[in-house]
Residue frames as qw, qx, qy, qz and C-alpha x, y, z in Angstrom:
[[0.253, 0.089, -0.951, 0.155, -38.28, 0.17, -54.76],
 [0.619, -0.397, -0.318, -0.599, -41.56, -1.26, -53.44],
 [0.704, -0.480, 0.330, -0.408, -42.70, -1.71, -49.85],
 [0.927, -0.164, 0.263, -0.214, -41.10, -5.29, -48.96],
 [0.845, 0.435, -0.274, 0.143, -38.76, -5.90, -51.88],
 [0.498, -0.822, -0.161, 0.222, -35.21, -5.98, -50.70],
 [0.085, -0.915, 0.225, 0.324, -32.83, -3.67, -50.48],
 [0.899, 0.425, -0.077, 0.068, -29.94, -3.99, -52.83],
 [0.901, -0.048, -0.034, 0.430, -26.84, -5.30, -52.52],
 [0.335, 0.896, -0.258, -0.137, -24.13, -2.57, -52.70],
 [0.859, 0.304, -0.391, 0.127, -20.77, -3.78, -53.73],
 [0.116, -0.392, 0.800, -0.439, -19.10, -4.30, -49.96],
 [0.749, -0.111, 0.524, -0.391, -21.79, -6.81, -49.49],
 [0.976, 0.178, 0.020, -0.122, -21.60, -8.48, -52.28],
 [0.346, 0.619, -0.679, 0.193, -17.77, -8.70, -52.16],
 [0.379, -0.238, 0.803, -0.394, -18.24, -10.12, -48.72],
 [0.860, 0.131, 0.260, -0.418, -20.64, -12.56, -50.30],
 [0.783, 0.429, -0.445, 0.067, -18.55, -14.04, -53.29],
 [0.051, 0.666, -0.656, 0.350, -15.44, -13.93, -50.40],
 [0.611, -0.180, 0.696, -0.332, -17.52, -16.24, -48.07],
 [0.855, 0.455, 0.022, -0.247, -18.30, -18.29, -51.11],
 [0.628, 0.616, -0.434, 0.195, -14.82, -18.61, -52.70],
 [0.259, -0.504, 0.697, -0.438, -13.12, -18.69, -48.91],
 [0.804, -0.142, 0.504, -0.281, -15.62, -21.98, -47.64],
 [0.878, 0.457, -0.060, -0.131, -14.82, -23.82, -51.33],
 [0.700, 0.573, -0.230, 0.360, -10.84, -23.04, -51.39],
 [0.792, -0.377, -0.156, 0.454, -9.75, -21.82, -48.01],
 [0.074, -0.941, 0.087, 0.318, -7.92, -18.47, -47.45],
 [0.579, -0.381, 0.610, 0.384, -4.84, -20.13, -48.30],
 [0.444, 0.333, 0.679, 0.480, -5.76, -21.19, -52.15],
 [0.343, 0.735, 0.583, 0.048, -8.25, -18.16, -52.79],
 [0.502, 0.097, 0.200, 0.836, -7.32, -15.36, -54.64],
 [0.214, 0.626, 0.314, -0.681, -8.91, -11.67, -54.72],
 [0.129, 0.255, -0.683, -0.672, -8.95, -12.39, -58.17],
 [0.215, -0.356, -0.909, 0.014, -10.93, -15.63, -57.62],
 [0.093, -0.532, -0.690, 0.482, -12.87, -13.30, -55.22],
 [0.034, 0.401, -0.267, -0.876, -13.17, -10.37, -57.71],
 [0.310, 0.036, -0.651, -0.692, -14.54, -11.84, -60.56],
 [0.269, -0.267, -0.845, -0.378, -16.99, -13.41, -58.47],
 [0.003, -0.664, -0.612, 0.429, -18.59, -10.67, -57.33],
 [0.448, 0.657, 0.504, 0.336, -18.34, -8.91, -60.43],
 [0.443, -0.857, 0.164, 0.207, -15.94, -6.62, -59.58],
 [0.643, 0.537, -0.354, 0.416, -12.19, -5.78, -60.45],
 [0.681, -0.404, -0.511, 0.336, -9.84, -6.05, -57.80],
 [0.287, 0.128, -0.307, 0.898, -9.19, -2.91, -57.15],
 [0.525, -0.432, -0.487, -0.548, -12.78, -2.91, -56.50],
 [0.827, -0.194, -0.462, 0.255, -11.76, -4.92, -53.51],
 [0.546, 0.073, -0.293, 0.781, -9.17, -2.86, -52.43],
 [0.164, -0.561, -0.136, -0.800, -11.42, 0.03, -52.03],
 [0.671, -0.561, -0.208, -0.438, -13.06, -1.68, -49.15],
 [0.952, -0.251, -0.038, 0.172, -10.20, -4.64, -47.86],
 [0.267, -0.803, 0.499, 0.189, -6.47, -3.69, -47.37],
 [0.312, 0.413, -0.829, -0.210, -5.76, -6.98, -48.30],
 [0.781, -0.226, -0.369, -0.450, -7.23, -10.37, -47.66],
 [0.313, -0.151, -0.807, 0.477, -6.32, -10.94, -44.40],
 [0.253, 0.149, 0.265, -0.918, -8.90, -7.85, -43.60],
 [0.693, -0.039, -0.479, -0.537, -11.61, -9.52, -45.88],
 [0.582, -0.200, -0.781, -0.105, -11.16, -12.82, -44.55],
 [0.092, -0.284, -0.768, 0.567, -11.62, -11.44, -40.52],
 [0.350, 0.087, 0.064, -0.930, -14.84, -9.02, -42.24],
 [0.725, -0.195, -0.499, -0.432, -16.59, -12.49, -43.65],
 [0.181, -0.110, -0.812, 0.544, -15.31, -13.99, -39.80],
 [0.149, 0.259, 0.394, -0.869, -17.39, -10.85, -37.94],
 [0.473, 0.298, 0.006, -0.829, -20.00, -10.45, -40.78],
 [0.708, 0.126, -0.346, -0.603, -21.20, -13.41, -42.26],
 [0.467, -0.127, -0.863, 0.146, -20.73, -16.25, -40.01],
 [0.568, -0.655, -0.474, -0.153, -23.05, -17.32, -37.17],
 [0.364, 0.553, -0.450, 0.599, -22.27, -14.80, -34.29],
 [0.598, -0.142, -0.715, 0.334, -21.58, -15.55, -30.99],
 [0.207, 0.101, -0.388, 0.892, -21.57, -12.03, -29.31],
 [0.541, -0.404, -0.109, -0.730, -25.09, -11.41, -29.22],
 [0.757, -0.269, -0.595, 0.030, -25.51, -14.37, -27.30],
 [0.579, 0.079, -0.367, 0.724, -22.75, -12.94, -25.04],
 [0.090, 0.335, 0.205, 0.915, -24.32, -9.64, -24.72],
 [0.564, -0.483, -0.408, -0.532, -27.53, -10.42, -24.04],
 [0.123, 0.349, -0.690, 0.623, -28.38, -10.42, -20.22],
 [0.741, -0.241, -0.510, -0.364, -30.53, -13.04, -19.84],
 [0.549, -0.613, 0.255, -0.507, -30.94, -14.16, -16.37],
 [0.938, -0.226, 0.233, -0.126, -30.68, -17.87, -16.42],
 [0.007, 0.688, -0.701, -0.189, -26.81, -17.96, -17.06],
 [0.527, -0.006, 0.805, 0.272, -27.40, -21.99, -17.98],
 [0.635, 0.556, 0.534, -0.045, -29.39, -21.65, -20.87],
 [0.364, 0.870, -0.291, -0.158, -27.59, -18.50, -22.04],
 [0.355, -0.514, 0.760, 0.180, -24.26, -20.54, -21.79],
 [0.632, 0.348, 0.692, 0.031, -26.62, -23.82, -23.77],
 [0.451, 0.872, 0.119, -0.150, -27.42, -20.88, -26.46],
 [0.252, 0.823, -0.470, -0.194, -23.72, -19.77, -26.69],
 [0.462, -0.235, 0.804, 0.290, -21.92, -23.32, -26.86],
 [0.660, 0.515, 0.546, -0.011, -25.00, -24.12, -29.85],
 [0.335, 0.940, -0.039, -0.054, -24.04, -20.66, -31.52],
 [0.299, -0.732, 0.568, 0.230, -20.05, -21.42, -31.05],
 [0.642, 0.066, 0.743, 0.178, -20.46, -25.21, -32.53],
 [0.579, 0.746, 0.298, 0.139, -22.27, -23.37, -35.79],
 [0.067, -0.939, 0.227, 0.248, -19.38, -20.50, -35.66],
 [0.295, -0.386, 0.838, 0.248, -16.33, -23.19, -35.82],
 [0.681, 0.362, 0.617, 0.158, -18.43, -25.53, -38.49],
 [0.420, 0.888, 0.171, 0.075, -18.50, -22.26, -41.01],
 [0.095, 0.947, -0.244, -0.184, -15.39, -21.31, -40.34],
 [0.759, -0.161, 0.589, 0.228, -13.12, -24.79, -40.48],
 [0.750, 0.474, 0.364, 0.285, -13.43, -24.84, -44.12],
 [0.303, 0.920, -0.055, 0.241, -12.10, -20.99, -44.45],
 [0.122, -0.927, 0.305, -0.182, -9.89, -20.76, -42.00],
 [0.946, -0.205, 0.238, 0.084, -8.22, -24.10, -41.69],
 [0.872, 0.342, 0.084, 0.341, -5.97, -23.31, -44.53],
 [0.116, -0.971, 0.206, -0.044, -4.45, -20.34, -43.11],
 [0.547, -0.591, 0.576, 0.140, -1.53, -22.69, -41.25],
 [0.849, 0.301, 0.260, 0.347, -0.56, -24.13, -45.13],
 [0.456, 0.724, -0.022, 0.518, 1.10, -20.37, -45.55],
 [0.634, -0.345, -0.414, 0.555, 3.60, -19.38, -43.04],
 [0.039, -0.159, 0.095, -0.982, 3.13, -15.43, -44.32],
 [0.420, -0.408, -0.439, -0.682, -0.32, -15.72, -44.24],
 [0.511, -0.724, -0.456, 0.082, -0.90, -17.22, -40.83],
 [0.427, -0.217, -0.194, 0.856, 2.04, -14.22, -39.64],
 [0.183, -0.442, -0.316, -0.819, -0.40, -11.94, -41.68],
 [0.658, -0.494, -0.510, -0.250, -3.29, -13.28, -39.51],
 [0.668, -0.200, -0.341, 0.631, -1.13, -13.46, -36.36],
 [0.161, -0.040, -0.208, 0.964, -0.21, -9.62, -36.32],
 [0.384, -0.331, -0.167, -0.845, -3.74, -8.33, -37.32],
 [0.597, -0.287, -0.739, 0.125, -4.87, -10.65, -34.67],
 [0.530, -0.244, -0.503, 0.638, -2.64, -9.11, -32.16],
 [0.051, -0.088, -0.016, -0.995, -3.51, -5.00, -33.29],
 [0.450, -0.325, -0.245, -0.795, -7.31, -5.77, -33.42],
 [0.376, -0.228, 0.735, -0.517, -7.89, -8.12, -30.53],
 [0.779, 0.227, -0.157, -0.563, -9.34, -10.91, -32.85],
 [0.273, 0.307, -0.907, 0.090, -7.96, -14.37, -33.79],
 [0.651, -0.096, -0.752, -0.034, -8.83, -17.80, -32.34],
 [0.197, -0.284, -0.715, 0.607, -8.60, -16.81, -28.62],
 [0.149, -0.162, 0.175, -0.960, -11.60, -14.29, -28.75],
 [0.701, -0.351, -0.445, -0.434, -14.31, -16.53, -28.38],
 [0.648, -0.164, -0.658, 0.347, -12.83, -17.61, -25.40],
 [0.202, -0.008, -0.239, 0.950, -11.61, -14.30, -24.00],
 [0.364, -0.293, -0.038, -0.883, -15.66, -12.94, -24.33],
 [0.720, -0.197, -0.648, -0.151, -16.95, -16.07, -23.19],
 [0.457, -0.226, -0.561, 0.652, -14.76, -15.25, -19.58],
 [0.040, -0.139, 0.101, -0.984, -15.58, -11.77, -19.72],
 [0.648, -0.303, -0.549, -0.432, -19.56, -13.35, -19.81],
 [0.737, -0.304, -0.536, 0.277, -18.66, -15.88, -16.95],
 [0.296, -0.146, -0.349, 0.877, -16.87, -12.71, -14.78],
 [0.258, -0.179, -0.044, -0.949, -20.05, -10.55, -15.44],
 [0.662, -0.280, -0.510, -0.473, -22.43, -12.97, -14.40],
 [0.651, -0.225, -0.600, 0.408, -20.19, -14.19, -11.21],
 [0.136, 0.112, -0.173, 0.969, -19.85, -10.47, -10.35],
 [0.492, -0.316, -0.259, -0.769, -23.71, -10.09, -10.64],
 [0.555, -0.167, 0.510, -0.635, -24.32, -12.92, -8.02],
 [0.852, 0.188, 0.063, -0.485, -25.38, -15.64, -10.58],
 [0.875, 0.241, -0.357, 0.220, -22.39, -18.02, -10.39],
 [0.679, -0.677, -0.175, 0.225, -20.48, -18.73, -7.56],
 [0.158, -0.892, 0.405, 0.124, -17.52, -16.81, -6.22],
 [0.698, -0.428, 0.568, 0.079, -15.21, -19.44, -6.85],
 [0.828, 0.449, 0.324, 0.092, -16.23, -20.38, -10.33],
 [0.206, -0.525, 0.482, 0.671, -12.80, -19.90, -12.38],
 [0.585, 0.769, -0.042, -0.253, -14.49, -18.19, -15.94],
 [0.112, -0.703, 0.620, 0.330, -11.19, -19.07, -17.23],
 [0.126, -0.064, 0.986, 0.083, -11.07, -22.72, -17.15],
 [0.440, 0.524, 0.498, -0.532, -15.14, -22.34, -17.62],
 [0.441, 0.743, 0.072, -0.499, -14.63, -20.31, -20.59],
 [0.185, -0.457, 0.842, 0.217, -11.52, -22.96, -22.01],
 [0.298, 0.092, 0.940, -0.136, -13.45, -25.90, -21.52],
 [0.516, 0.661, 0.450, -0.307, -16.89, -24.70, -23.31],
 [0.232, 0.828, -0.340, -0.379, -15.06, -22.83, -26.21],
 [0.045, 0.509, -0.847, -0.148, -12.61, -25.98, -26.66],
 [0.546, 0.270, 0.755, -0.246, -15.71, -28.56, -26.40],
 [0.488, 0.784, 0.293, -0.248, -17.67, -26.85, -29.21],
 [0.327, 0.695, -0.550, -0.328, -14.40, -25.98, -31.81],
 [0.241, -0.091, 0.957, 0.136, -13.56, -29.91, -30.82],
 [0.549, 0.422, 0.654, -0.305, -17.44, -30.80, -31.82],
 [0.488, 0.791, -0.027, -0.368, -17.17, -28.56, -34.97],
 [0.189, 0.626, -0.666, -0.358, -14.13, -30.20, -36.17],
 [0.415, 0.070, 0.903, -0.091, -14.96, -33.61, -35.54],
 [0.553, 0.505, 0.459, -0.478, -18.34, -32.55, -37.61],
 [0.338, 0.801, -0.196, -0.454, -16.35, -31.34, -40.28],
 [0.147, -0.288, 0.946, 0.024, -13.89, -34.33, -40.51],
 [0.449, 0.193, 0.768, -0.414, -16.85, -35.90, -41.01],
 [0.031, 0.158, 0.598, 0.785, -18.15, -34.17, -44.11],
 [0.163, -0.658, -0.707, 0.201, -20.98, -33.30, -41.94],
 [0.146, 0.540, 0.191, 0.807, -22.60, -29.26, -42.13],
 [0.486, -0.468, 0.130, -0.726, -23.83, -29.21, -38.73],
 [0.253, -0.486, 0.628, -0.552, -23.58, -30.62, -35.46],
 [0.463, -0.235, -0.770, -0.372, -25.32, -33.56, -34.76],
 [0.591, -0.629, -0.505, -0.017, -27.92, -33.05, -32.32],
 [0.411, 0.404, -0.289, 0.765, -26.41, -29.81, -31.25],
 [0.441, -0.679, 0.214, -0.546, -28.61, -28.57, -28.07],
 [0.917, -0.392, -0.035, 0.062, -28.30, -31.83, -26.37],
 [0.764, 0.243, -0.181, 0.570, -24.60, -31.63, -27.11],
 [0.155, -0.624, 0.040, -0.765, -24.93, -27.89, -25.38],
 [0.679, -0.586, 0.081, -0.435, -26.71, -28.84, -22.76],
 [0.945, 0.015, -0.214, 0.245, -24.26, -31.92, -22.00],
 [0.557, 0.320, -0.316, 0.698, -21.12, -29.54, -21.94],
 [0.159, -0.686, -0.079, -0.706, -22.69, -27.06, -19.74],
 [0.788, -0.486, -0.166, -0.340, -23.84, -29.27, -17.30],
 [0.883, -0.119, -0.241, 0.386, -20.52, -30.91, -16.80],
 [0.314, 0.252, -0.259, 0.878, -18.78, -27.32, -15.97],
 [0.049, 0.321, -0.432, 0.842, -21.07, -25.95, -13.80],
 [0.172, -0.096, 0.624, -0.756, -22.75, -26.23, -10.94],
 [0.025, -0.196, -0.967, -0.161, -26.18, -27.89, -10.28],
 [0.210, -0.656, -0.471, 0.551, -27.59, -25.40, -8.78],
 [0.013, -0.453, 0.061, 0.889, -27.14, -22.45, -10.92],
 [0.469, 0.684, 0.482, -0.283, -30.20, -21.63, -12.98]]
């Protein structure tokens, strides 16, 4: 392979590719590891080698091929508004990519119980953007850079529940992306905290 070219594919990526492909078109609910097999050129037991079953796929294209949030989180930028502006922008693009996959979950009452327990064993699911988002807000109040008072909870509700509301609205829409998503960022932010914090 020559300097620059890139690297190839092996077949866990490209499963996870066809998956996010066949998932955004059809929804967990409708797609099939068949459907998701044959279009990554693969047999399903191909699949299996990597996925238990496709509740594990669908939370490996969640973590691995949508826009993530945690770096944002992570990162320990100083000026706790802007990081906050960064993670509502990076949440709004999370929920827009994932509406289409994950929306159909609640059409299969095993499937969202599938979803539901592996939720509960791996600490994933629908509350974890929130739940790092506080953990953010409680490391930053702890450091000195948000007041004592500020309740990360209701902090980390509100911003999390702005940005999944923006992303569905977007999606309802037939829209692929916010409209005018920093200003929208910077809007929510401003109304939850403080004037004063930097």
């Amino acid at each position: 392979m020559a300097e620059g070219e890139p690297k190839p594919r092996g077949p866990r990526e490209r499963i996870l590719d066809a998956a996010t492909a066949v998932l955004t078109e059809k929804g967990i609910g409708a797609a099939t590891t068949k459907e998701i097999a044959r279009a990554a050129g693969y047999s399903e037991a191909m699949l299996y080698k990597y996925f238990d079953d496709k509740s594990r796929l669908f939370v490996a294209v969640l973590e691995e091929r949508l826009p993530s949030f945690r770096a944002v989180i992570e990162d320990d930028e100083t000026n706790v508004r802007r990081a906050l502006e960064r993670l509502v922008e990076t949440l709004m693009r999370f929920y827009v990519a994932s509406f289409p996959i994950s929306v159909s979950i609640f059409s299969s009452p095993d499937l969202l119980a599938a979803q539901r327990r592996m939720a509960s064993a791996n600490g994933t699911g629908p509350a974890a953007p929130q739940r790092s988002v506080r953990a953010y807000l409680e490391r930053q109040r702890t450091a000195g850079r948000l007041p004592a008072d500020l309740d990360a909870d209701a902090v980390a509700t509100l911003l999390t529940g702005a940005a999944l509301h923006a992303a569905f609205l977007t999606v309802f829409d037939g829209r692929d992306a916010v409209v005018r998503p920093r200003a929208t960022a910077r809007a929510l932010v401003a109304a939850v905290l403080p004037a004063d914090v930097a």
